[in-house]
DODRENGU-336689 format. One line per 5 residues: number of its first residue (from 0); their letters; for each residue x, y, z of C-alpha. Coordinates in steps of 0.2 Angstrom, whole numbers. Layout:
BEGIN
NUM) a) X Y Z ~ ...
END
This chain:
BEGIN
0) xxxxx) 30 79 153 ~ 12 88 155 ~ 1 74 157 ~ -6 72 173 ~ -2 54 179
5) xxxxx) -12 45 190 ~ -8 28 202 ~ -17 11 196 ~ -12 -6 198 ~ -11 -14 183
10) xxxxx) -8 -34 178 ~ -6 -44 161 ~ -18 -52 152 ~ -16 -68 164 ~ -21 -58 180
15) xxxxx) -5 -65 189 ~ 8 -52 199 ~ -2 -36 199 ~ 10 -19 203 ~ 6 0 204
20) xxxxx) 12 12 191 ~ 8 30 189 ~ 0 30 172 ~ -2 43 160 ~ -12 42 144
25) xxxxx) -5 57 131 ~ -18 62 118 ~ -6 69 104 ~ 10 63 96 ~ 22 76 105
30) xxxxx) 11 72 121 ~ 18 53 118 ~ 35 57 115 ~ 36 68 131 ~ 31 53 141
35) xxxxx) 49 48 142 ~ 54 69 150 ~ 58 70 168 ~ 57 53 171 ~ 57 44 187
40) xxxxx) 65 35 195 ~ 59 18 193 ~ 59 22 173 ~ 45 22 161 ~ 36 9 149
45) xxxxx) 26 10 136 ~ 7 0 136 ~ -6 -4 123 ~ -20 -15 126 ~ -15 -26 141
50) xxxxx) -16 -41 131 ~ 2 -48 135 ~ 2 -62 147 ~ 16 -59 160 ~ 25 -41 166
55) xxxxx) 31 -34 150 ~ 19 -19 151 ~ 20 -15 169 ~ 33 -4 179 ~ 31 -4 198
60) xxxxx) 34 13 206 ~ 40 20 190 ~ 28 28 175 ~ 17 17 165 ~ 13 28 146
65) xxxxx) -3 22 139 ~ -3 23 121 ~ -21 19 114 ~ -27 37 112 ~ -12 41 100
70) xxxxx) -22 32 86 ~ -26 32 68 ~ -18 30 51 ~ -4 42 46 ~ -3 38 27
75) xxxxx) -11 27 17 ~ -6 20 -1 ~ -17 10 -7 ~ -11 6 -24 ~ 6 0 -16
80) xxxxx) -2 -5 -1 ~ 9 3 13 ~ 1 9 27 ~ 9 18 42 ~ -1 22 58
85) xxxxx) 1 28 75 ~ 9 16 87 ~ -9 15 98 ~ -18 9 83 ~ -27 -7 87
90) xxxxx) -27 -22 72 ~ -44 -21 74 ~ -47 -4 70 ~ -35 -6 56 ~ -47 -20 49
95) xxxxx) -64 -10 51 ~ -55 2 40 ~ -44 -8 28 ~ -51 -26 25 ~ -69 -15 17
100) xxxxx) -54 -9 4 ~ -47 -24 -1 ~ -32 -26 12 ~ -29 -35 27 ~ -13 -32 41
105) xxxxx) -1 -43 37 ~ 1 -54 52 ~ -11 -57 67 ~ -12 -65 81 ~ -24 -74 91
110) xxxxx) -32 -59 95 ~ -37 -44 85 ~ -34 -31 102 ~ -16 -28 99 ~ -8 -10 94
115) xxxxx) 4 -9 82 ~ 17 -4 93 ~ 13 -20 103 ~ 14 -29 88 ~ 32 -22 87
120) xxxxx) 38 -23 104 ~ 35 -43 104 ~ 36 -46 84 ~ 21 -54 86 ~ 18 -68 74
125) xxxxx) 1 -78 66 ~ -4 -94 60 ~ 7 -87 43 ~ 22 -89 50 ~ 30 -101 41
130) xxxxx) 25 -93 22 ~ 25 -75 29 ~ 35 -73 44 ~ 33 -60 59 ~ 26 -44 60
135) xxxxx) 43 -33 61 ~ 46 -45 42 ~ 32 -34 36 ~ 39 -17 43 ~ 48 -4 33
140) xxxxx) 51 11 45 ~ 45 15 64 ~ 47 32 75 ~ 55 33 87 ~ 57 41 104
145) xxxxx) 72 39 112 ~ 77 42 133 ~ 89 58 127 ~ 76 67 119 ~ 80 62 101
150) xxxxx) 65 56 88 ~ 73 45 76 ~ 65 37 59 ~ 74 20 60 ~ 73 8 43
155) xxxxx) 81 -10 42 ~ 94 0 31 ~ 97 16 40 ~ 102 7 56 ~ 99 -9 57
160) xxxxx) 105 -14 75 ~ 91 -1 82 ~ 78 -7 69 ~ 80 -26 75 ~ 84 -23 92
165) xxxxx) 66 -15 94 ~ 60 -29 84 ~ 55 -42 100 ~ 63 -27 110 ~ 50 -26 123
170) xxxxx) 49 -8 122 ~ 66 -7 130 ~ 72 4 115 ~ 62 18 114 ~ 44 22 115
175) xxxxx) 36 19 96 ~ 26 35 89 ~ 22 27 73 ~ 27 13 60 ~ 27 10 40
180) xxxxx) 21 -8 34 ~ 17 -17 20 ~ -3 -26 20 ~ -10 -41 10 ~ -23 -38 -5
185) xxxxx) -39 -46 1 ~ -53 -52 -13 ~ -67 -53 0 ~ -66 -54 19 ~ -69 -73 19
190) xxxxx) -59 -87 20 ~ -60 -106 12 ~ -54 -117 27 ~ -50 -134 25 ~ -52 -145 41
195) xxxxx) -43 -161 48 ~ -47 -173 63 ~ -33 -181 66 ~ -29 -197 80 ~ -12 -194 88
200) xxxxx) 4 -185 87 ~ 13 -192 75 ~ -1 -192 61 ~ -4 -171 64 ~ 15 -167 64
205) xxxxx) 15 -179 48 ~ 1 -170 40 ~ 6 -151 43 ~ 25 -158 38 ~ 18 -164 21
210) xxxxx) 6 -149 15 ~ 6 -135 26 ~ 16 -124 12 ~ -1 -127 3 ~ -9 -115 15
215) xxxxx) -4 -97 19 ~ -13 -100 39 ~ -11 -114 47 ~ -15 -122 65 ~ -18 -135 76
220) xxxxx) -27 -138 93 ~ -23 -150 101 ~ -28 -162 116 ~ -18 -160 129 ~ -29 -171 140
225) xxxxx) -27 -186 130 ~ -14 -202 135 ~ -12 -219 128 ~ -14 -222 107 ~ -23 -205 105
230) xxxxx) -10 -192 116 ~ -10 -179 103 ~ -24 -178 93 ~ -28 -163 85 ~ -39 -152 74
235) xxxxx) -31 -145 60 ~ -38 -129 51 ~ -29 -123 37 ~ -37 -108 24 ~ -32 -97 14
240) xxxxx) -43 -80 9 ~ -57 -83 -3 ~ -59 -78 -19 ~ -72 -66 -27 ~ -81 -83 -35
245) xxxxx) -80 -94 -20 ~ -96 -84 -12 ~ -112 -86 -15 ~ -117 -75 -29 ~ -129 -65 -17
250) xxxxx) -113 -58 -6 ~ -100 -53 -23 ~ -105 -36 -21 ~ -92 -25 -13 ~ -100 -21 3
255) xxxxx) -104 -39 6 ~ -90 -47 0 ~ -78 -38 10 ~ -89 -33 26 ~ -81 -32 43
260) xxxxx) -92 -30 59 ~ -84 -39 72 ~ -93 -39 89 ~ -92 -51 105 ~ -105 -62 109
265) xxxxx) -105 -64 128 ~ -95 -57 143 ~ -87 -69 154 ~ -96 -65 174 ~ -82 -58 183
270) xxxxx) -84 -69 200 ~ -80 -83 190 ~ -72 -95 206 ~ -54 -102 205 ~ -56 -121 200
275) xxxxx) -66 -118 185 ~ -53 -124 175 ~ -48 -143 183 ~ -47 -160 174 ~ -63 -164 176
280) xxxxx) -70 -149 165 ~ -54 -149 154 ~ -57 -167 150 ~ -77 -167 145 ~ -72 -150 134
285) xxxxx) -57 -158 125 ~ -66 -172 121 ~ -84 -163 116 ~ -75 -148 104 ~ -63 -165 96
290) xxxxx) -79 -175 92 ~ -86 -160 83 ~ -75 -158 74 ~ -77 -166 55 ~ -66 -179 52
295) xxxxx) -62 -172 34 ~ -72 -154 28 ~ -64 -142 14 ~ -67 -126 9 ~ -79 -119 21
300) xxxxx) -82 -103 21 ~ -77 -95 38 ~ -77 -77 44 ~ -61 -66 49 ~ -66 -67 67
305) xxxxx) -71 -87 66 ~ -54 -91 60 ~ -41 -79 67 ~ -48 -75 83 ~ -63 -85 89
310) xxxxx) -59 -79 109 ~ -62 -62 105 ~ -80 -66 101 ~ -80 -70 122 ~ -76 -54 133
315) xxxxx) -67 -56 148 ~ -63 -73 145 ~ -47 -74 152 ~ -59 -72 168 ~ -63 -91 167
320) xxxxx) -49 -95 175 ~ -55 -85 191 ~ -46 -73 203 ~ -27 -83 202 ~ -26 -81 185
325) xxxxx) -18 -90 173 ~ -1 -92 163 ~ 1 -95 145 ~ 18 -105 143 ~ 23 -104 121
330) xxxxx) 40 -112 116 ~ 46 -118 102 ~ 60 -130 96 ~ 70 -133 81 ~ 63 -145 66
335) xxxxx) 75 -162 68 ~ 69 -161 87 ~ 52 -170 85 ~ 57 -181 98 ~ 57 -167 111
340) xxxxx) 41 -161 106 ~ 35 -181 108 ~ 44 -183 126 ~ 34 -165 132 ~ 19 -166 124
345) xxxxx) 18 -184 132 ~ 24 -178 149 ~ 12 -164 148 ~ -5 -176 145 ~ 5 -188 158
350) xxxxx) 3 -176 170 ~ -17 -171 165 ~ -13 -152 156 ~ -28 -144 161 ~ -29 -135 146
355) xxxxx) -44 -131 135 ~ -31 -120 123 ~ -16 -127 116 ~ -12 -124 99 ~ 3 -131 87
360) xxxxx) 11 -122 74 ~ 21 -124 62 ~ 36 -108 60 ~ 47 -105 46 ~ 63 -94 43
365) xxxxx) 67 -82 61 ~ 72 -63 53 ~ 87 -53 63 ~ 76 -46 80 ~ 92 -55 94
370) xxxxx) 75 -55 104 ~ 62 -60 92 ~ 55 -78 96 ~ 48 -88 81 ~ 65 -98 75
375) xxxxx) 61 -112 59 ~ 51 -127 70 ~ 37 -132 81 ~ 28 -119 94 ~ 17 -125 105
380) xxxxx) 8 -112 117 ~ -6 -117 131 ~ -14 -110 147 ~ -15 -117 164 ~ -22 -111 180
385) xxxxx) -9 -100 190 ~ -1 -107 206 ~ 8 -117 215 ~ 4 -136 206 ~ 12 -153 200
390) xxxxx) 12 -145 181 ~ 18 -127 187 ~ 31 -137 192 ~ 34 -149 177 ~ 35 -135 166
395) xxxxx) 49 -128 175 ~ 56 -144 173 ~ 53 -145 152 ~ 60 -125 151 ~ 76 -137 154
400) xxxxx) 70 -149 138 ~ 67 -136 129 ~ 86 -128 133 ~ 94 -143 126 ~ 85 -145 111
405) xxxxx) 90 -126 107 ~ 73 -120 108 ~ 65 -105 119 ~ 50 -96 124 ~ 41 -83 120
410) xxxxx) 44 -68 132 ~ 29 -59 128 ~ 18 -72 136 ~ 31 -78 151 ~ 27 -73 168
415) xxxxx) 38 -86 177 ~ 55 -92 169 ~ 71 -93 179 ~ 83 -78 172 ~ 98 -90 172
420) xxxxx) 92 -99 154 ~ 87 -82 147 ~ 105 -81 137 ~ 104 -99 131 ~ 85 -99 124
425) xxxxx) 92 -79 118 ~ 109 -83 111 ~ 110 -65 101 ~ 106 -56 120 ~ 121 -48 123
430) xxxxx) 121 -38 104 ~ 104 -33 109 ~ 111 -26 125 ~ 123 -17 116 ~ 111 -9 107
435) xxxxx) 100 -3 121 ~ 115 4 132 ~ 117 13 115 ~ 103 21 115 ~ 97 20 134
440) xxxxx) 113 25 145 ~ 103 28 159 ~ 91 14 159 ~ 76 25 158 ~ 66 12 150
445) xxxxx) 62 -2 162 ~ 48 -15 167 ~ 45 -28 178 ~ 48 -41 167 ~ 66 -33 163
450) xxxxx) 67 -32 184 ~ 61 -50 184 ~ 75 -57 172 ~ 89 -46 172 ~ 87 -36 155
END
């Protein structure tokens, strides 16, 4: 490896556990693939964008390989629509260039700053889950490198257990240099959002029950603030993309119709104090964004960025949350176990969640990653303020509820869960471990979430 590295503490998205890595930042394809030569002794890991929540993209004492400046789209086929691009690509950059041409990336996040071998490493998944499943679902080839010097194409057919073991696999199989997937055909950059206010629980998880397949996006924030008659209430946004006719006759023309200019519109200070967030703010917040909410609205037209990733619109905001940081804590469990989403959701607004952003979702079939997350059910992910705290340590308790019900969480946003349930929430753990003493012997590739729980 010729890429000079140099020492920088890096953290997750959540600002908790900081470590030092030597970082390097290859420029070129080959420069990528030779971040994994001569490695030292604490291993290597690959980065993108820092937006993962926990430890998966840091490696203390070892090398850290920033990905971002091995960008761009490789090939492009826009009548089949099958694009591959370099694992550093941002779905943002992949919108600037694809949604003016008709297409959009198959599956996307909350927000839009994740590369494409991010998306992969964590088989990310969207409010399309349940019609269109995760990212990897929509994949059709990845390069790899792996830790013996060999770069392999790997399809779903050519080697299946390599292919799905990188799937979720936390880039703990091989450092991606590129990947081949399918997009969706876009009519315009808009989309016709219908909207639902609804009063508790059990009328949100009836209405997405009931019609959700009517949507291809769909989800629900929820009040985690709430007790009493009204624990649960939610908003429910559910849209599709619009068509040609549904815009005002002024923005049909191409360059309208499918314009995409995302910027931010503020920057979170960074001295924001710790105790921003507390029940006190989180209540008046919950309360003002649920009673302006329409009751019943349909077919507003709403922008990519509205939709999909409003967050992104504020930089920096994870800093709200001040010097502590926060975690995000995302599990989902099976349909037939409503009644253990009731009993969390209720001990969670028991205890005053102090969280302004908790969203419910709805996931449909799981594809064959043994470590990707979404499973056919409910998912409910929320923030709370890091540190020692009486919900800090009722969540510990409800990873236990979660368990039983044979659920799990989402390891791309953990930060704290106690190694010993990692093989029950991951059933399938041990064939992914197979795969990657395959193809890892030497346990080149390491981080400090595989540290942390013994991967």
């Amino acid at each position: 490896m010729e890429t000079p590295a140099t020492t920088e503490v890096l953290a997750g998205w959540g600002g908790t556990a900081p470590s030092a890595a030597g970082v390097v930042r290859p420029t070129s394809v080959d420069e990528l693939a030779g971040a994994l030569d001569d490695p030292p002794e604490r291993g290597v890991i690959a980065r993108g964008l820092g937006r993962c929540y926990g430890d998966e993209a840091q490696n203390a004492g070892g090398r850290v390989v920033d990905t971002t400046a091995v960008s761009g789209i490789v090939d492009l086929d826009l009548r089949q629509g099958v694009c591959t691009a370099a694992a550093g690509t941002s779905l943002e950059d992949l919108m600037r260039w694809l949604v003016p041409l008709g297409w959009f990336v198959p599956v996307t996040p909350g927000t839009r700053f994740v590369t494409v071998g991010g998306a992969i490493a964590n088989d990310i998944h969207g409010k399309n889950h349940h019609k269109g499943g995760s990212w990897c679902n929509h994949v059709s080839a990845l390069t790899l490198r792996l830790p013996g010097g060999d770069t392999v194409r790997v399809t779903p057919d050519s080697d299946p257990d390599l292919f799905w073991a990188t799937a979720g696999g936390l880039g703990l199989t091989g450092i991606i240099l590129d990947a081949t997937f399918d997009l969706h055909p876009i009519e315009t950059s808009r989309l016709l959002v219908d909207t639902d206010r609804t009063p508790d629980l059990d009328a949100t998880l009836a209405l997405m029950d009931e019609s959700d397949d009517e949507y291809p996006y769909s989800v629900a924030w929820i009040d985690l603030m709430k007790t009493g008659a009204g624990m649960g209430r939610s908003i429910l946004g559910r849209g599709a993309f619009a068509p040609l006719d549904a815009l005002p006759a002024k923005d049909r023309t191409p360059g309208r119709a499918r314009a995409f200019s995302p910027s931010t519109r503020a920057t979170f200070p960074p001295l924001a104090p710790n105790g921003l967030i507390n029940p006190l703010t989180v209540t008046a917040f919950n309360e003002l964004w649920y009673r302006k909410a329409p009751k019943r609205r349909r077919g507003e037209l709403q922008t990519i960025t509205t939709f999909f990733h409003p967050l992104d619109m504020v930089e920096r905001w994870n800093r709200v949350y001040g010097p502590v940081g926060f975690l995000q804590w995302q599990f989902v469990v099976p349909f037939g176990e409503e009644q253990t989403l009731r009993r969390i959701i209720s001990a969670l607004c028991d205890e005053g969640c102090t969280s302004f952003l908790a969203v419910l979702k709805r996931f449909g079939a799981a594809n064959p990653g043994p470590l990707s997350f979404p499973l056919p059910g409910w998912t409910l992910a929320l923030d709370i303020p890091a540190g020692p705290s009486s919900l800090a340590r009722l969540i510990d308790r409800l990873d236990d509820e979660v368990v039983a019900a044979g659920g799990r969480l989402y390891l791309a946003k953990d930060s704290r869960v106690r190694p010993e349930l990692l093989e029950a929430m991951y059933p399938r753990l041990d064939e992914w471990r197979a795969v990657r003493a395959r193809v890892d012997p030497d346990g080149v590739l390491r981080s400090d979430l595989a540290r942390r729980l013994g991967l």
